[in-house]
C-alpha positions as a Markdown table, in Angstrom:
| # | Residue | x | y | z |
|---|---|---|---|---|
| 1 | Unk | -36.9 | -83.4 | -1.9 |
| 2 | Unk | -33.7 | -83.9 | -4.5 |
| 3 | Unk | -34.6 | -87.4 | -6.0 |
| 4 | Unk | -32.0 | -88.1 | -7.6 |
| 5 | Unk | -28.8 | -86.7 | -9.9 |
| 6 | Unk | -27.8 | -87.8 | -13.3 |
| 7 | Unk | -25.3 | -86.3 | -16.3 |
| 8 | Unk | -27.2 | -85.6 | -19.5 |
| 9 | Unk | -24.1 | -84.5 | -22.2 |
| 10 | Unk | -21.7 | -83.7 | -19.4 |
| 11 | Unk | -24.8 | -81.5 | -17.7 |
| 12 | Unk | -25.7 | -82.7 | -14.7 |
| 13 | Unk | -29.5 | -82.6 | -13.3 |
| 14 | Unk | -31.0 | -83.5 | -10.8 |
| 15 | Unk | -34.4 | -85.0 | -10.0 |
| 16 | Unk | -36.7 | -82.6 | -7.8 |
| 17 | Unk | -40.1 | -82.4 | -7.1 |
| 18 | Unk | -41.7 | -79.2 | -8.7 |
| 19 | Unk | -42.5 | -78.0 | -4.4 |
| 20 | Unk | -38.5 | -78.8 | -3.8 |
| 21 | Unk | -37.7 | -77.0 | -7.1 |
| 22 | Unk | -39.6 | -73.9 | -6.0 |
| 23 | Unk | -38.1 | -74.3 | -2.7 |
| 24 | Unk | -34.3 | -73.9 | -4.0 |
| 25 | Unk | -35.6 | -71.0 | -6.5 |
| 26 | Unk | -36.5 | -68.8 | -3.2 |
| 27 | Unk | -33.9 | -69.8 | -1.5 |
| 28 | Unk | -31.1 | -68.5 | -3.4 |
| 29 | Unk | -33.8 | -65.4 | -4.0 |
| 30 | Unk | -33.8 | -64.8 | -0.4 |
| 31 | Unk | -30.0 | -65.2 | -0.1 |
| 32 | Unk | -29.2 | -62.9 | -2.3 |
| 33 | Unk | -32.0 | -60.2 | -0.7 |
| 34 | Unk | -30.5 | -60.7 | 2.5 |
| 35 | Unk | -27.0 | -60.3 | 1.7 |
| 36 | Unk | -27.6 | -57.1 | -0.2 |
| 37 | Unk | -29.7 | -55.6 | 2.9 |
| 38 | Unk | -27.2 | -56.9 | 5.4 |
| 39 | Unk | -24.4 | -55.0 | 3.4 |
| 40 | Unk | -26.6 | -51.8 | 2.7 |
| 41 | Unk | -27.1 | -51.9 | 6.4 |
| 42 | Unk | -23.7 | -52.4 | 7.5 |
| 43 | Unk | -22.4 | -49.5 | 4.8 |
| 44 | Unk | -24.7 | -46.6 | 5.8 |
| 45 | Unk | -24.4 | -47.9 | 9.7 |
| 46 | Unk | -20.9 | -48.1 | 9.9 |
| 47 | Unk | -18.9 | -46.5 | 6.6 |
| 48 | Unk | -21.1 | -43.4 | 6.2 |
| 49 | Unk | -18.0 | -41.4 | 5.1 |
| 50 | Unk | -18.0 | -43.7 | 2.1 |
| 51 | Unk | -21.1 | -42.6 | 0.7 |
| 52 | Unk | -20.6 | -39.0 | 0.8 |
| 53 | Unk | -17.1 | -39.4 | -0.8 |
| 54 | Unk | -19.2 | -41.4 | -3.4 |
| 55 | Unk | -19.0 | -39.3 | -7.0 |
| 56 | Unk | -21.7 | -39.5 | -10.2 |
| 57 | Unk | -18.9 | -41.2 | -12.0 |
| 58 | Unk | -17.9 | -44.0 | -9.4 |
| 59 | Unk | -21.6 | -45.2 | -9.1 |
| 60 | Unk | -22.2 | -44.9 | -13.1 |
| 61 | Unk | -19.2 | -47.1 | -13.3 |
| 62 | Unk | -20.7 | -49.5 | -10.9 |
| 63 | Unk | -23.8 | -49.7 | -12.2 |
| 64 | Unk | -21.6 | -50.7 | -15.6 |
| 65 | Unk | -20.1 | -53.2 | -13.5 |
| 66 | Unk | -23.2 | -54.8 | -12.2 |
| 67 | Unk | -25.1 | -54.6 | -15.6 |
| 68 | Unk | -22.0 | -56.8 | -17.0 |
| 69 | Unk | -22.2 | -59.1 | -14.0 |
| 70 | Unk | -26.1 | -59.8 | -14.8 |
| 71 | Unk | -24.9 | -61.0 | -18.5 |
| 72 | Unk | -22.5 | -62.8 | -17.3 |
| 73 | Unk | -24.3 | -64.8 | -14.6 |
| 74 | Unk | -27.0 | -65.4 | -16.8 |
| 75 | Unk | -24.9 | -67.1 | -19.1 |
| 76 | Unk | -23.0 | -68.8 | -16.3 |
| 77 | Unk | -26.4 | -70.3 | -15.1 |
| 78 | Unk | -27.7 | -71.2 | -18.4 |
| 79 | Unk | -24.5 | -73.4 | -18.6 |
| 80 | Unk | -24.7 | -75.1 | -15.2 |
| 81 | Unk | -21.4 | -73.3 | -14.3 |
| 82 | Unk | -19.5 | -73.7 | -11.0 |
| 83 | Unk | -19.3 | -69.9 | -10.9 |
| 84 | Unk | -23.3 | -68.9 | -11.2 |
| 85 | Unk | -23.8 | -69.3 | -7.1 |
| 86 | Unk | -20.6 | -66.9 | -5.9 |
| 87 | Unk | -21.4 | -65.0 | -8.6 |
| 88 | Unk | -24.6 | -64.5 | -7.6 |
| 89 | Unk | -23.5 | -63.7 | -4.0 |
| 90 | Unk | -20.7 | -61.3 | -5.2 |
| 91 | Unk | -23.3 | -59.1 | -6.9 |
| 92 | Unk | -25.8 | -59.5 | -4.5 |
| 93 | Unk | -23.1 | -58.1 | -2.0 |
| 94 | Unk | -22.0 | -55.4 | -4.7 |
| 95 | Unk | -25.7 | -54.2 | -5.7 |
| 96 | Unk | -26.1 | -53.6 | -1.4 |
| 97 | Unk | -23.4 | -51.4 | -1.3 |
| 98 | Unk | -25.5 | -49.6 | -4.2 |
| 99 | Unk | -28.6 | -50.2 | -2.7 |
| 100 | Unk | -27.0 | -48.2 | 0.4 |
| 101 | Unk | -26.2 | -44.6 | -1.8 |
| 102 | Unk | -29.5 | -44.6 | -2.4 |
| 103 | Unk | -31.6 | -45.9 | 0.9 |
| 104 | Unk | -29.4 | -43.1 | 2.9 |
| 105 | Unk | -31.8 | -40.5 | 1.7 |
| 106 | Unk | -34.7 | -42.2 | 3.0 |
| 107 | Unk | -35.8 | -42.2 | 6.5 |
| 108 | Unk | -36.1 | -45.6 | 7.8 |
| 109 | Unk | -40.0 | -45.5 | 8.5 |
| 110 | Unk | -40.1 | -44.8 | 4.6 |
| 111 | Unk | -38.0 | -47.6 | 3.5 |
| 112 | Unk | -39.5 | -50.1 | 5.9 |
| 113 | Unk | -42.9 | -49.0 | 4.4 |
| 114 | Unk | -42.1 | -49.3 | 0.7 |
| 115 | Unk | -40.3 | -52.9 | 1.6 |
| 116 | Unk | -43.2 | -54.1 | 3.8 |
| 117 | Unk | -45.0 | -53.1 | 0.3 |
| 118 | Unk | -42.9 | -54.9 | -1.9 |
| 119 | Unk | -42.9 | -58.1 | 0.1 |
| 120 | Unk | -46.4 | -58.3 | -0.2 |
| 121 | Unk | -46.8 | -56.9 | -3.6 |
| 122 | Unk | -44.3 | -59.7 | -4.4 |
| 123 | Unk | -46.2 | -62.7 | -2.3 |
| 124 | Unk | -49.2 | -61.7 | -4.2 |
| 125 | Unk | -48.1 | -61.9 | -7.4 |
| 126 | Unk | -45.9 | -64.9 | -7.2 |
| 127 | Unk | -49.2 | -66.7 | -6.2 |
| 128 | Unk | -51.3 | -65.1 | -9.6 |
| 129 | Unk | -48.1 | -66.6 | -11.6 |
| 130 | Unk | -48.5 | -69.9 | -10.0 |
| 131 | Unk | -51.8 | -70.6 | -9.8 |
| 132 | Unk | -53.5 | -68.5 | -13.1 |
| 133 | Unk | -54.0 | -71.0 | -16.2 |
| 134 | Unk | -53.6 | -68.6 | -18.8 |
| 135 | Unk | -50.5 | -68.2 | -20.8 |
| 136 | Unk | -47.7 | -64.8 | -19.6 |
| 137 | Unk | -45.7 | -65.6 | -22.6 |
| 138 | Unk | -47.2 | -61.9 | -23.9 |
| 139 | Unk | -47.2 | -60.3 | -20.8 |
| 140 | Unk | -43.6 | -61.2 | -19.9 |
| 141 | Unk | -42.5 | -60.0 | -24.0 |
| 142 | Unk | -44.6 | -56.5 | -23.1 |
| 143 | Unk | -43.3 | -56.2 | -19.6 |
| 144 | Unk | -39.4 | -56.4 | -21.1 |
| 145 | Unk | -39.8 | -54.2 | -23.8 |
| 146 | Unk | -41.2 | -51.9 | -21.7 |
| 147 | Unk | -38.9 | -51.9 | -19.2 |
| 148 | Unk | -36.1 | -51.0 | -22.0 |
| 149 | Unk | -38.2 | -48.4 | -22.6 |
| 150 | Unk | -38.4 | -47.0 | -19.0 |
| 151 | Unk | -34.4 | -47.4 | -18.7 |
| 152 | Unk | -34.1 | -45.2 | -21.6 |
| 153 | Unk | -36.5 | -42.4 | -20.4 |
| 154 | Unk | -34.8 | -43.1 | -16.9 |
| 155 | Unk | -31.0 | -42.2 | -18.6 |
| 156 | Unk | -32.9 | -39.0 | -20.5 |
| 157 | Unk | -34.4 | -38.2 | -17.3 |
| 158 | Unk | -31.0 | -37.6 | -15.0 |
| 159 | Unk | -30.5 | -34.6 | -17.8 |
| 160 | Unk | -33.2 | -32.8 | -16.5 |
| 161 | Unk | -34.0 | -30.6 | -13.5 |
| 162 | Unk | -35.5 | -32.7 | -10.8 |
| 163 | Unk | -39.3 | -32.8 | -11.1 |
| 164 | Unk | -41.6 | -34.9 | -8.7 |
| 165 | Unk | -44.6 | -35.4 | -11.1 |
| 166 | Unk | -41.7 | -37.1 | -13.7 |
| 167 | Unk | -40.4 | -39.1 | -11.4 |
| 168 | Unk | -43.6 | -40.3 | -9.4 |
| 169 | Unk | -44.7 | -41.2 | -12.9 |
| 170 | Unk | -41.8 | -43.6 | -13.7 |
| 171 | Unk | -41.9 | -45.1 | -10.5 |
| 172 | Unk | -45.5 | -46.1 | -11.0 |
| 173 | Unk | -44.5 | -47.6 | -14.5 |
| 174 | Unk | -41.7 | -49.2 | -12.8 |
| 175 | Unk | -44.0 | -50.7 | -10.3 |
| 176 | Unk | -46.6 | -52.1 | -12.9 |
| 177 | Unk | -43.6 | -53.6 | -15.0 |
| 178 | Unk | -41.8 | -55.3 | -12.4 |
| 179 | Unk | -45.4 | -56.8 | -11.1 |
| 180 | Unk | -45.8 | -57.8 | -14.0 |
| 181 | Unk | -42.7 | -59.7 | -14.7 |
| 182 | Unk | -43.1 | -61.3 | -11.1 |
| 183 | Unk | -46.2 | -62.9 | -11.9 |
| 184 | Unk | -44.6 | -64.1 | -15.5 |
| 185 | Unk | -41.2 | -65.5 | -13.8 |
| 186 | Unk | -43.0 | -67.6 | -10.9 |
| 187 | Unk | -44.9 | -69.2 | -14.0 |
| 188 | Unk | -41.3 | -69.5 | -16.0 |
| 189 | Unk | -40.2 | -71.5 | -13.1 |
| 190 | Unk | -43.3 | -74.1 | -13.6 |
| 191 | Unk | -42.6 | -74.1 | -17.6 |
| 192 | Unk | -38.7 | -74.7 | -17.1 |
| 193 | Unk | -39.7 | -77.7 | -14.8 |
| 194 | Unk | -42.2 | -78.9 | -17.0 |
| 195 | Unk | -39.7 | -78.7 | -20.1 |
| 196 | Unk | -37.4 | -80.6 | -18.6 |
| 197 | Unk | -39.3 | -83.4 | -17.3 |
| 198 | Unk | -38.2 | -82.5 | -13.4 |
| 199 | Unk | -34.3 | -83.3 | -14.4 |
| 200 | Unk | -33.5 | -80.0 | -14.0 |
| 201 | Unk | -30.0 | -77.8 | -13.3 |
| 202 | Unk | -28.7 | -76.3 | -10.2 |
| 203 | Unk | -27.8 | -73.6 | -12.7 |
| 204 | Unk | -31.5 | -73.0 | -13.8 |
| 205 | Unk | -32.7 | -72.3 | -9.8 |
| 206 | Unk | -29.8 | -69.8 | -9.8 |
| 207 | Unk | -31.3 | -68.4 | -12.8 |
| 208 | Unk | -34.1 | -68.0 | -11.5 |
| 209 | Unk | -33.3 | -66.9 | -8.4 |
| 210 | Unk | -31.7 | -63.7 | -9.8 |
| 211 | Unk | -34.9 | -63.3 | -12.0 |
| 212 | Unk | -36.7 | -63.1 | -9.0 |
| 213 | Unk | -34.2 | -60.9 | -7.0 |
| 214 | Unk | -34.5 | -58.1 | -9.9 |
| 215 | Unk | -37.8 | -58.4 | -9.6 |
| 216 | Unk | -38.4 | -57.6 | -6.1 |
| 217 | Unk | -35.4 | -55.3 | -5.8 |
| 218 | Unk | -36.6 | -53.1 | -8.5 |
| 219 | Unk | -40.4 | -53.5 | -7.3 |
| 220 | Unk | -39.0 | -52.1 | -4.3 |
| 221 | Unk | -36.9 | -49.5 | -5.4 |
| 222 | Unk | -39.9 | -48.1 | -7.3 |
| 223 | Unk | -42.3 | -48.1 | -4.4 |
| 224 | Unk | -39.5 | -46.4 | -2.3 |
| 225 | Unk | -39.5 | -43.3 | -4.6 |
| 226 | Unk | -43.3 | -43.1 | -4.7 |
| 227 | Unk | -43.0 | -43.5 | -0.9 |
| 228 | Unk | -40.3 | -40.9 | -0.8 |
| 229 | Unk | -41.7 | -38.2 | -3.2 |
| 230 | Unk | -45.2 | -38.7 | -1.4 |
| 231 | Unk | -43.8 | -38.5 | 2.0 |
| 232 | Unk | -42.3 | -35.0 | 0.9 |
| 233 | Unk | -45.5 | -33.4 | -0.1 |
C-alpha cells in the first residue's frame, strides 16, 4: 500500500511498502509483456502482408529505433519523468510488432513451449534474487559484459551461412545470461528500496519494470530458438 507522497528537491516519492513496491515493479513488467504479445498477435493474425513486405533494412532500422528508445527511457526513469510510463508502452507496443517478424516462423505449439519455459524460468529466478543473502553485484557486472559480448558475436554471426550448432550455442549463452540478470534485477529492486529508505520514485518501478521486461523477453527469445532449432532436427 502507497503510504504516503512527498517532494525531495523538486522529485517526488512516495512512501511504499517494499511488498507494494514489488507489486508496481511487475505490474508495469506485465503491462508491457502483454501489450507487446497482444500486438505481435494482432500483426501476424491480421496484417500478415506486412511481414513479408518487411526488408533486412526496415527491421535493422527498427531495431536502431528501439535500442535509442531503451537509452532514452532509462534516462527518462532515472529522472522521475512524465514520459518514462508512455514511453514504456510505445516501445513495448513497437518491440511486438518486432516480436511478430520473428514468432511467424515458429509454429505456435513451439512458441507456447519456449514461453511456458520462460515464465517459469523467470518465476524461479526472481525468487533466487529475492530470497538468496549473498551479494549479485558480480554476477550482474559478468552477466552485462557478457551480454555485450554475445551482441557482438550475434552482429558477426548474421555474416555467415546459417548453422544450427552456432546458433543453438548462442541461444544457450543467451539463456544463462538473461537468468542471470533476472535473479541480479529482482535483488536490484530490494537494494533501490533499501537505498532510499522506502521514499522511492514512480520513475524507479518503471525502471525496473523495463529491466525486467528485457529480461524475460530476451530469456524467451533465446529458449524459442533452442526450441525452434531442436524442433527441426
Amino acid at each position: 500500500m502507497k503510504l504516503e507522497v512527498k517532494v525531495l528537491n523538486n522529485v517526488e516519492t512516495s512512501s511504499w511498502t517494499l511488498s507494494s513496491f514489488f507489486s508496481r515493479v511487475y505490474a508495469v513488467m506485465a503491462l508491457g509483456v502483454g501489450l507487446s504479445a497482444a500486438v505481435a498477435f494482432i500483426t501476424i493474425q491480421f496484417f500478415p502482408e506486412n511481414l513479408l513486405n518487411l526488408g533486412g533494412g526496415v527491421l535493422i532500422g527498427i531495431w536502431v529505433v528501439e535500442m535509442i528508445l531503451v537509452v532514452s527511457l532509462t534516462k527518462s526513469a532515472a529522472k522521475n519523468s512524465a514520459f518514462a510510463l508512455p514511453g514504456f508502452l510505445f516501445y513495448s507496443a513497437v518491440n511486438g510488432f518486432v516480436l511478430s517478424y520473428t514468432l511467424a516462423f515458429y509454429p505456435g505449439t513451439i512458441v507456447a513451449q519456449a514461453f511456458i519455459t520462460a515464465a517459469a524460468m523467470f518465476a524461479g529466478l526472481a525468487v533466487v534474487g529475492v530470497k538468496t543473502k549473498k551479494d549479485l553485484s558480480g554476477l550482474g557486472r559478468a552477466m552485462y559484459a557478457a551480454l555485450f559480448g554475445l551482441i557482438i558475436a550475434g552482429i558477426v554471426s548474421m555474416f555467415f551461412p546459417a548453422n544450427g550448432l552456432l546458433g543453438i550455442g548462442l541461444s544457450v549463452i543467451g539463456v544463462v545470461i538473461f537468468s542471470g540478470l533476472i535473479a541480479y534485477d529482482n535483488q536490484m529492486i530490494i537494494r533501490g528500496y533499501q537505498q532510499s529508505n522506502g521514499q522511492v520514485t514512480e520513475g524507479l518501478a518503471i525502471l525496473m519494470g523495463l529491466r525486467l521486461y528485457l529480461d524475460f523477453i530476451n530469456l524467451f527469445l533465446s529458449l524459442l530458438r533452442i526450441f525452434g532449432i531442436l524442433g527441426r532436427d
